[in-house]
C-alpha positions in Angstrom: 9.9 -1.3 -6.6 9.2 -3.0 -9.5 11.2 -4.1 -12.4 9.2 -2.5 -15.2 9.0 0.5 -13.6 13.0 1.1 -12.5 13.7 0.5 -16.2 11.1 3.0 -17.3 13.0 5.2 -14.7 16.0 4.8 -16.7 14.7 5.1 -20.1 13.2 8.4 -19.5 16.7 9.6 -17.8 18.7 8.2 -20.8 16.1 10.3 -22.9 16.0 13.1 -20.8 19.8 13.0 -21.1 20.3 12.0 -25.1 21.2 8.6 -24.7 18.3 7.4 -26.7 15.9 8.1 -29.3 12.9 6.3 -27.9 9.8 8.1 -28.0 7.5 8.2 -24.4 4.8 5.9 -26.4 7.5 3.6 -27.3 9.0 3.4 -23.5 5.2 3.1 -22.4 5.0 0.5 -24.5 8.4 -1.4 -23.6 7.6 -1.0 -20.3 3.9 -2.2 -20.2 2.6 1.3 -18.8 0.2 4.1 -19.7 1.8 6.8 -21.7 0.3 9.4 -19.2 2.1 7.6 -16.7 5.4 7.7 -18.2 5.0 11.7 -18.8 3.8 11.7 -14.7 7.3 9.4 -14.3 9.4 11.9 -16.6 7.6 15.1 -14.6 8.7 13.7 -11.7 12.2 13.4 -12.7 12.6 16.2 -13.8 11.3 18.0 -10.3 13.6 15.3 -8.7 10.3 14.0 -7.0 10.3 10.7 -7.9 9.4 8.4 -5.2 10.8 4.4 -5.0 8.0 3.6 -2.0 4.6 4.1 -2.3 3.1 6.7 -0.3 0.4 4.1 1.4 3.0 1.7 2.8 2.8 0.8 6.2 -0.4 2.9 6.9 -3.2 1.7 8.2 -6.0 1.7 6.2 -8.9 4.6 6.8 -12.1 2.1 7.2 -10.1 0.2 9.6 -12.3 -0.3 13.1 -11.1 1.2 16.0 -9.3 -0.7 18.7 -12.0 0.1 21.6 -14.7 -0.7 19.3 -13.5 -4.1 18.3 -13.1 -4.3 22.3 -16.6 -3.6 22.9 -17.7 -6.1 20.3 -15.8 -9.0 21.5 -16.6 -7.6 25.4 -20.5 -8.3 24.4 -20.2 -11.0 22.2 -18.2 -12.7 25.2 -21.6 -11.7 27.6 -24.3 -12.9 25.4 -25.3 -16.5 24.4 -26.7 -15.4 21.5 -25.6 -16.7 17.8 -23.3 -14.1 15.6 -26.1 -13.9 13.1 -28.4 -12.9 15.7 -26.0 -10.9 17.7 -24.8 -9.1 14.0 -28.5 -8.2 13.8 -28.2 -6.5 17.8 -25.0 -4.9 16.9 -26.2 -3.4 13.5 -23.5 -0.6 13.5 -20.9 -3.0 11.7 -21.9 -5.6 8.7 -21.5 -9.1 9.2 -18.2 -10.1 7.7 -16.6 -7.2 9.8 -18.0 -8.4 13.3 -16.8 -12.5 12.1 -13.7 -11.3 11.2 -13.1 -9.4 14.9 -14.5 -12.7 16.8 -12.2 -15.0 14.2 -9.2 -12.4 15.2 -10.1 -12.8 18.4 -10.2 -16.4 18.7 -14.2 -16.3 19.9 -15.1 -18.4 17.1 -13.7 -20.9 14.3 -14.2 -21.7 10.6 -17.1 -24.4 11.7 -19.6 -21.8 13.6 -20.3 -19.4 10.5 
């Protein structure tokens, strides 16, 4: 977790708790966030909700191409003798840059043949 954000963590608990007569707009500030953030911050607090990892870590992202599709694509690309502009424009489903990237990943091509 970031620095600026566990010390906005505690200055909203010292406020929450009368330790200290900082205004939100004056933690926001110290702390180089959004005011509507540090109310979000103190919200959670007070709900005892407040999370230290973010909620996407270790996911995998949702435009991510599936495993049996990549398959396919390098199974093909592996079959045809065609060039991967020409063979992008067979295998229109997927753009350019994504069908590189699974033949790079796959070790079918190198930084020379694009």
């Amino acid at each position: 977790m970031s620095e600026n954000r566990n010390q906005a963590i505690q200055l909203i608990k010292d406020k929450l708790n009368n330790k200290s007569v900082l205004s939100y707009v004056e933690i926001a500030k110290l702390t180089n966030f959004h005011p509507k953030y540090i109310l979000k911050l103190k919200r959670d607090i007070i709900n005892n909700n407040i999370n230290y990892v973010h909620g996407n870590k270790n996911k995998k992202p949702a435009n991510t191409i599936p495993l049996d599709e990549e398959q396919k694509i390098v199974n093909l690309y592996k079959r045809s003798n065609a060039s991967i502009r020409r063979f992008c424009k067979f295998y229109s489903r997927r753009s350019y840059s994504c069908i590189y990237n699974v033949l790079k990943r796959n070790g079918l091509i190198d930084n020379e043949n694009k």
